[in-house]
N, C-alpha and C positions, 0 to 999 in steps of 0.2 A: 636606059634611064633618061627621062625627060630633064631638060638644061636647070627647071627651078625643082626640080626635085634632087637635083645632085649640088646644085647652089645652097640647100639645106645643110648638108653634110661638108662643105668648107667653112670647118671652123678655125680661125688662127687664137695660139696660144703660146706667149710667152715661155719658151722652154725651159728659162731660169724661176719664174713668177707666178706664172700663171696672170699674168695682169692684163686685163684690159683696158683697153684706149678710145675714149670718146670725145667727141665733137660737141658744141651745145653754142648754138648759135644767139647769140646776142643782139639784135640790130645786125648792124654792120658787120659786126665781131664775131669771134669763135676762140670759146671758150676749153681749156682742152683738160680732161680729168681721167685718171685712172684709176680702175677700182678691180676689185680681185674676184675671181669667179665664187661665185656658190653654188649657184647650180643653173643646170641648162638643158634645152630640149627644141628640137624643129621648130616650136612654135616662138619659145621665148628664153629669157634669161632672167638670172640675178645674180646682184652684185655686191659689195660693200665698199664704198671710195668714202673719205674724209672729203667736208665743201659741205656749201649749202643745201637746206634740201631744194629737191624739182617737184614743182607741181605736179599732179595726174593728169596725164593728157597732153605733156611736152614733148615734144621729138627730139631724139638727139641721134647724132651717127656714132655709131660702132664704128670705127678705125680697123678692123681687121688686120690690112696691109694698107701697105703706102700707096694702093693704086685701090685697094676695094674698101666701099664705105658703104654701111649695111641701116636702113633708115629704122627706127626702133622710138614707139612710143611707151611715154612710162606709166602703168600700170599702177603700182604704190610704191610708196616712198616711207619707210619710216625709218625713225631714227633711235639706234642703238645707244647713243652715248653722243654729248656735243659735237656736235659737229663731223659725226659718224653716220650713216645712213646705208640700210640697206633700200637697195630698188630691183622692183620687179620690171621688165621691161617687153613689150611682145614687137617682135621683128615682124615688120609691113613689109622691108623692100627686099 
């Protein structure tokens, strides 16, 4: 198996949550949110985290682990309920 065809297949998941941990750069700053899986695949993910929504076409990191961070543009954003937001997101790096 080729290194990014098995880089596919590490996927990290909250054993108690299921939560995900992302990055979302601000300027200088780094913004940090968690949102809970819905559903995923090789190519991309979705999520629902409470926060504002993100433009299409933002890039945020996936936090995976404390050493792997996975680059991921957002695809759609919409929102379920104030301040609720599901996002589609497709994994670049």
């Amino acid at each position: 198996m080729r290194d990014d065809d098995r880089r596919r297949h590490l996927r990290y998941r909250d054993p108690i949550n299921a939560s995900l941990r992302f990055l979302i750069r601000e300027g200088d700053s780094e913004r940090k949110v968690t949102g809970l899986t819905v559903d995923e695949s090789h190519a991309g993910l979705s999520c629902v985290y409470v926060g504002p929504a993100l433009d299409v076409g933002r890039e945020v990191l996936w936090q995976e682990t404390e050493a792997i961070r996975t680059l991921c543009k957002v695809m759609r954003c919409q929102e379920l309920h104030p301040d609720v937001h599901l996002i589609a997101l497709q994994i670049l790096g």
